[in-house]
BAMIMI-199596 format. One record per residue (C-alpha): x, y, z; residue number from 1; residue in one letter. Coordinates in steps of 0.1 Angstrom, whole numbers, plus 5000, padded with zeros to 4 digits. Layout:
# residues N
     xx     yy     zz    nr   rest
      X      Y      Z   NUM      A
...
//
This chain:
# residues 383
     xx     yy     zz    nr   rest
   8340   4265   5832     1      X
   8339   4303   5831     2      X
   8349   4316   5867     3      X
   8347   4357   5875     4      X
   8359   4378   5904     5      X
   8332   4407   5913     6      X
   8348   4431   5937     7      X
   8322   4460   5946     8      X
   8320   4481   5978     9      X
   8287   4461   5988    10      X
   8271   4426   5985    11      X
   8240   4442   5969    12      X
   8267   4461   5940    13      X
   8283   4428   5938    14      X
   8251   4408   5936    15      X
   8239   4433   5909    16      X
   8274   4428   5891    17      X
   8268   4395   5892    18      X
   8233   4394   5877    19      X
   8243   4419   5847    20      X
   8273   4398   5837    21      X
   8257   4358   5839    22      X
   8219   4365   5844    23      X
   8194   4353   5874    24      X
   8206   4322   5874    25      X
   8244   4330   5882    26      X
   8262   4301   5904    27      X
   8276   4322   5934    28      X
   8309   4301   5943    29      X
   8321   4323   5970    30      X
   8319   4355   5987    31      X
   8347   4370   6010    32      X
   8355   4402   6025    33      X
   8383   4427   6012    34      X
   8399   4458   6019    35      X
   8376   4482   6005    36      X
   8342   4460   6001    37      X
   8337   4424   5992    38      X
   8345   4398   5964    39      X
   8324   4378   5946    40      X
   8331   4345   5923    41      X
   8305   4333   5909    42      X
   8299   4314   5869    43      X
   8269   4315   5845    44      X
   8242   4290   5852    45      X
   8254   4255   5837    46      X
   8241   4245   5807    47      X
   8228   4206   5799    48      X
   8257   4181   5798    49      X
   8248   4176   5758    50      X
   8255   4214   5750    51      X
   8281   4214   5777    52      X
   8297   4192   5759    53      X
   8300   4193   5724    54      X
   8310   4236   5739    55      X
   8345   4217   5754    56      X
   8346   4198   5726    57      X
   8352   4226   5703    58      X
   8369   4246   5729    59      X
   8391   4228   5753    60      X
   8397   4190   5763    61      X
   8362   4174   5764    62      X
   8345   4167   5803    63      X
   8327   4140   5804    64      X
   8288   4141   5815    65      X
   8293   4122   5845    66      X
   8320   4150   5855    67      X
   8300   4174   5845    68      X
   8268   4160   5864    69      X
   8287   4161   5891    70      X
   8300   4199   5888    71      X
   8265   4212   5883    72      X
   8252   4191   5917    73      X
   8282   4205   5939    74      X
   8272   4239   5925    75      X
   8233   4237   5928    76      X
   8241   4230   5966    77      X
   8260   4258   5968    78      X
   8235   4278   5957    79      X
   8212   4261   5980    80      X
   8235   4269   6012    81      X
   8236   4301   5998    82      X
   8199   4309   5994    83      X
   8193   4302   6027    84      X
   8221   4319   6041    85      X
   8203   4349   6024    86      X
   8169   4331   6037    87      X
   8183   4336   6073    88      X
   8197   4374   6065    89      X
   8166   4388   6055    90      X
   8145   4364   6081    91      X
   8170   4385   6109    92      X
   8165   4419   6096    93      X
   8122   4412   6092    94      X
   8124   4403   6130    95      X
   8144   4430   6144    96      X
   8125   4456   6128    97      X
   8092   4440   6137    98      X
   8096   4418   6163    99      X
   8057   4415   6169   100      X
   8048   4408   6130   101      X
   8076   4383   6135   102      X
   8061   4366   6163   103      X
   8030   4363   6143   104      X
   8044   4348   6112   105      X
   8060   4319   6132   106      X
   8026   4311   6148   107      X
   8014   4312   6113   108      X
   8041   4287   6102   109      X
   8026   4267   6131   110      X
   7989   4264   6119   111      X
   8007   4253   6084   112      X
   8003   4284   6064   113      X
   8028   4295   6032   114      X
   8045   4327   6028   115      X
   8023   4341   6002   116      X
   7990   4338   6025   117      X
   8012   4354   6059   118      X
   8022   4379   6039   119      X
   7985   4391   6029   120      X
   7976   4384   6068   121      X
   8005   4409   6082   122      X
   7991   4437   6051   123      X
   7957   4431   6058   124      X
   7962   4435   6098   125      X
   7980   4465   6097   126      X
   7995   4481   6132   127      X
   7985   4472   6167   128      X
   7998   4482   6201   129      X
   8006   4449   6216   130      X
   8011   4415   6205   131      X
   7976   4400   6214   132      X
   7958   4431   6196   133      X
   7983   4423   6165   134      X
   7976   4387   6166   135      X
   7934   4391   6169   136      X
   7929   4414   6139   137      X
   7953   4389   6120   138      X
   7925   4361   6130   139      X
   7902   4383   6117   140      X
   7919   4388   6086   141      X
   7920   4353   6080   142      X
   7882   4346   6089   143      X
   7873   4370   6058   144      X
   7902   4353   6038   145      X
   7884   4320   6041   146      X
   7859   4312   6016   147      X
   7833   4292   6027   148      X
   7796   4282   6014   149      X
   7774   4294   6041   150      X
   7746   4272   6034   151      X
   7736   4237   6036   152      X
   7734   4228   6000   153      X
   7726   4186   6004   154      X
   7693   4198   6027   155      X
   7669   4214   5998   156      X
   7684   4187   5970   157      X
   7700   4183   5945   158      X
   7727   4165   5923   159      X
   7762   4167   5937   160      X
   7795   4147   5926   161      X
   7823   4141   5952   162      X
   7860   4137   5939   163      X
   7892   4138   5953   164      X
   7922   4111   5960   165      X
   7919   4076   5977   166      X
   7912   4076   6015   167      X
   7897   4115   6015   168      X
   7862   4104   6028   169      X
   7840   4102   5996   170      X
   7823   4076   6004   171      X
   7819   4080   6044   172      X
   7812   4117   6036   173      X
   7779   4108   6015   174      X
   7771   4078   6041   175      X
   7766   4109   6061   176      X
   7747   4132   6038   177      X
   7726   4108   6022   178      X
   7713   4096   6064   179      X
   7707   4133   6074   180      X
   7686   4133   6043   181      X
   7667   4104   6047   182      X
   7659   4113   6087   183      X
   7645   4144   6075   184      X
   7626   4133   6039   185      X
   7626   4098   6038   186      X
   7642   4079   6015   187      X
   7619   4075   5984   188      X
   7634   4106   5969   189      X
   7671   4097   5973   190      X
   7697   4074   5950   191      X
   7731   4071   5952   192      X
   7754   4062   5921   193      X
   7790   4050   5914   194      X
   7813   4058   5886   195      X
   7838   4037   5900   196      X
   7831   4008   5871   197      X
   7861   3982   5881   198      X
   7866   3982   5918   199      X
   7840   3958   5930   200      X
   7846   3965   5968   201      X
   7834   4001   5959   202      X
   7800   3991   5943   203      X
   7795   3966   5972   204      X
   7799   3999   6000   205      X
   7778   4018   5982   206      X
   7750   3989   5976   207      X
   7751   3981   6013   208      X
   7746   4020   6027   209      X
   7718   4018   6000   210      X
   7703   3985   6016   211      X
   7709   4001   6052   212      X
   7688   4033   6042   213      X
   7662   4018   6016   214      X
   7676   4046   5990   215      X
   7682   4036   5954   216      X
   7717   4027   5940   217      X
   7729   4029   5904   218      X
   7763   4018   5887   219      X
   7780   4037   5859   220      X
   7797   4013   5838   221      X
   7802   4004   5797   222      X
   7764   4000   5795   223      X
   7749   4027   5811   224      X
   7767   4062   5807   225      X
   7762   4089   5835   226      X
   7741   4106   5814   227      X
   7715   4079   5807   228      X
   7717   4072   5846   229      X
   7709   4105   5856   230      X
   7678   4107   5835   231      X
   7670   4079   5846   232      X
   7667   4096   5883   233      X
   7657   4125   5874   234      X
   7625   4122   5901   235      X
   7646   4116   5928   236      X
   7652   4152   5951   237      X
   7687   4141   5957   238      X
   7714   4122   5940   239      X
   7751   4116   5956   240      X
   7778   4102   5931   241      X
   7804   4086   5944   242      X
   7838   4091   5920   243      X
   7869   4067   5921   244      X
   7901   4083   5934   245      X
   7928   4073   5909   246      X
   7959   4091   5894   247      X
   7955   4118   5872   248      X
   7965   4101   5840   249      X
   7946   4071   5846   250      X
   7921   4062   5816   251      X
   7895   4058   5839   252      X
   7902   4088   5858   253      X
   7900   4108   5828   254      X
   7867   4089   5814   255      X
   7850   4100   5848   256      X
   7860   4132   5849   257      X
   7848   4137   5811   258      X
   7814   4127   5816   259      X
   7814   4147   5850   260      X
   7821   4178   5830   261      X
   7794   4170   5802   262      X
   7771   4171   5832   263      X
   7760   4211   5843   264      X
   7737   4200   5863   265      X
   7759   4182   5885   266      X
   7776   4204   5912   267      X
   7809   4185   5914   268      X
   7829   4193   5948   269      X
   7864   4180   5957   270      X
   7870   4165   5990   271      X
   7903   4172   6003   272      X
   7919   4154   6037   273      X
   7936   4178   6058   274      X
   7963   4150   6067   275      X
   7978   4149   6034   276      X
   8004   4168   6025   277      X
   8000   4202   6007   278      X
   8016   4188   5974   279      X
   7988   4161   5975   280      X
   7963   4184   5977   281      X
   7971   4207   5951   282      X
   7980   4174   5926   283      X
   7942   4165   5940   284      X
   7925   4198   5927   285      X
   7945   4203   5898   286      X
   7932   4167   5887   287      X
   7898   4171   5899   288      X
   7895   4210   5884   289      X
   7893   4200   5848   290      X
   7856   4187   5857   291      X
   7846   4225   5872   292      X
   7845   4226   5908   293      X
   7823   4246   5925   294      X
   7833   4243   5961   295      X
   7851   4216   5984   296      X
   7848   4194   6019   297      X
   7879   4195   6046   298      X
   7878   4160   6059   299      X
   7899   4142   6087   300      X
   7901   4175   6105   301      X
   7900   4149   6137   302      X
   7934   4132   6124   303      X
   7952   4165   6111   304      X
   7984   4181   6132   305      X
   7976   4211   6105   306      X
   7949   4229   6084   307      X
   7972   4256   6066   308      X
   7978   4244   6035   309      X
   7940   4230   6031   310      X
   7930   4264   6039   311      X
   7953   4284   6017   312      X
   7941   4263   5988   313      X
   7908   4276   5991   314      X
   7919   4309   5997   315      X
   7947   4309   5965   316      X
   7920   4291   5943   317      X
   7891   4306   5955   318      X
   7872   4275   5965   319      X
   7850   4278   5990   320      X
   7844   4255   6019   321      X
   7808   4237   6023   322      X
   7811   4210   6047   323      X
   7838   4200   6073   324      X
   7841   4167   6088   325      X
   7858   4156   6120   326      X
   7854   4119   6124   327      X
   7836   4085   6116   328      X
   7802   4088   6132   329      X
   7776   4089   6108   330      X
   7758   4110   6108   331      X
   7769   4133   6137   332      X
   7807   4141   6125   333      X
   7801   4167   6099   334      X
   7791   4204   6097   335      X
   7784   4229   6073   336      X
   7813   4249   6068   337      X
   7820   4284   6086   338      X
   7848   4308   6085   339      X
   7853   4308   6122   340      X
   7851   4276   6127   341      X
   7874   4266   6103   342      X
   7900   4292   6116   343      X
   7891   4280   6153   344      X
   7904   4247   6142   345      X
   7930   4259   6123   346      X
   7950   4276   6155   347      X
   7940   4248   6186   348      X
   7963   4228   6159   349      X
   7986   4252   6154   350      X
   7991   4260   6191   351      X
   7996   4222   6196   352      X
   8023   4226   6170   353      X
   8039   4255   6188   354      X
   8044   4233   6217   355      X
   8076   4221   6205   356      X
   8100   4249   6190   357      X
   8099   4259   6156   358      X
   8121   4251   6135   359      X
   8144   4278   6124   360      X
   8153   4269   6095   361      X
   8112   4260   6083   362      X
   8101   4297   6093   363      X
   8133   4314   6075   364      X
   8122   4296   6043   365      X
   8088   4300   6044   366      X
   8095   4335   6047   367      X
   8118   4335   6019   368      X
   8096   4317   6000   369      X
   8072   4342   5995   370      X
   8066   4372   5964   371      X
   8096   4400   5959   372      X
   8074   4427   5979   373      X
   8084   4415   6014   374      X
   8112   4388   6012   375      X
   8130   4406   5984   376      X
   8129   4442   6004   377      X
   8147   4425   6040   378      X
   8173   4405   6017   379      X
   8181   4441   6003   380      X
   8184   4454   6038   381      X
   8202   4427   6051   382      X
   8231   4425   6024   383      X
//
């Protein structure tokens, strides 16, 4: 392994040392002070056992990739202690300079919001005078942030697909779209159809809400394409498809989501449960995108501890929000989406997250994990 000591008069000349000599991806090993600055060991970023070791082969007695595993995990942790050492450096200097855009970013950790989207808040909110006055104009920030529909789309008709993962509320969801329609039009000109082909629990919901409102159900299987059914329904005013939430490499996922896309007339929206996790959500539009989504439904807002990441999906993919639900009443427990409701939600939560302390180490690397503009500036300052 190729060790070098870096002695400069400063972390940020050693740091920059550093970088020249091994790159971005320089292990930092240690870092002590000296008389007359600091000193710096660090090693270029490993390379993969294979090439690792035919390199000692040729060079010196050969490590074995086990060893060598080993090595590069001790190091990556390193690196990991030391990233949010830095995290913690720069997260010190942001809130003794601003102590009151501080105080806002941890309530904005609370509601569940990344870096990236704080950031954009504290730019777009500018300077206040006091803490509340800061804290109100970021709100507002946020409400124009949100993207939302603005309209009830289900109420003047209609064909509209509803994806998204296992459990999100498809199929409650248009329960409760399909009974506000047939209260108001009857339900001659409504029909409700599957594409879920293999899961005979799912046909046998959807046939019993079509039995319970008198509304016509079809089933998408080998014999009659989604095409062919929706011609076939082409005088009904409304038509709901129901989708099957499976993996994304699933045949039958893909097979759905093809014919969904060979569909324009079909307004496909994604329906996203605000108690999953943020990495299941993105994994849940980045499946559900290739069929073109046009907008998207925040369900089990009554069960979440946190809206953030639901909401800074729609802001970082520019999906907008048509419907919210908030329960299992049908067909009282939904809403057409609006900014300020959404963000209303989104801080009760957040204040009932804020209950309990914040953890430290959560709001130094949220802030760290944001673009170079902000994060990048206070680790400067603060080495």
């Amino acid at each position: 392994m190729q060790l070098k000591k870096f002695v400069a008069k400063d972390m940020r000349r050693a740091l920059m040392d550093v970088r020249q000599a091994f790159g971005e991806d320089a292990a930092i090993l240690s870092t002590r002070s000296v008389e007359g600055g600091v000193e710096v060991v660090a090693t270029p970023a490993p390379a993969s056992p294979d090439k690792a070791a035919e390199f000692n082969a040729a060079n010196e007695p050969s490590v074995s990739k086990a060893e060598f595993g080993a090595m590069r995990s001790e190091l990556n942790s390193i690196r990991s202690l030391l990233q949010q050492r830095l995290n913690g450096l720069a997260w010190d200097q942001f809130a003794r300079q601003t102590p009151a855009q501080a105080a806002i970013w941890e309530r904005l950790v609370a509601m569940g919001l990344p870096g990236n989207i704080n950031q954009r808040l504290l730019d777009l909110a500018g300077q206040a005078r006091t803490l509340d006055q800061l804290w109100r104009q970021t709100l507002s920030a946020l409400v124009k942030m949100t993207p939302v529909y603005s309209a009830d789309p289900v109420s003047t008709g209609g064909i509209f697909a509803f994806l998204g993962p296992t459990g999100a509320g498809k199929t409650t969801t248009i329960a409760k779209l399909a009974t506000r329609f047939v209260l108001a039009n009857g339900p001659e000109e409504v029909a409700l159809v599957t594409t879920d082909s293999f899961r005979l629990a799912a046909h046998e919901q959807l046939r019993t809400l079509g039995r319970i409102l008198g509304v016509t159900v079809r089933i998408v299987d080998n014999q009659h394409s989604l095409g062919d059914t929706l011609q076939s329904l082409a005088h009904k005013r409304l038509v709901l498809i129901d989708t099957a939430g499976l993996p994304s490499r699933h045949p039958e996922q893909q097979r759905q989501l093809s014919e969904l896309a060979d569909q324009p007339q079909v307004q496909n929206w994604v329906v996203l449960p605000c108690t999953a996790q943020g990495q299941v959500l993105q994994a849940a539009w980045k499946t559900c995108s290739t069929a073109g989504v046009s907008g998207c439904i925040l369900t089990h807002l009554d069960e979440a501890c946190v809206m953030g990441e639901a909401l800074a999906l729609c802001i970082d993919r520019a999906v907008p929000v048509v419907y919210e639900t908030f329960g299992q009443a049908i067909p009282d427990d939904l809403a057409v989406a609006t900014a300020q409701a959404l963000v209303k939600r989104a801080v009760a939560l957040g204040r009932a997250q804020a209950a309990t302390p914040v953890d430290r180490a959560r709001v130094m690397n949220n802030f760290g994990s944001q673009p170079p503009s902000r994060a990048a500036a206070a680790k400067r300052a603060a080495i």
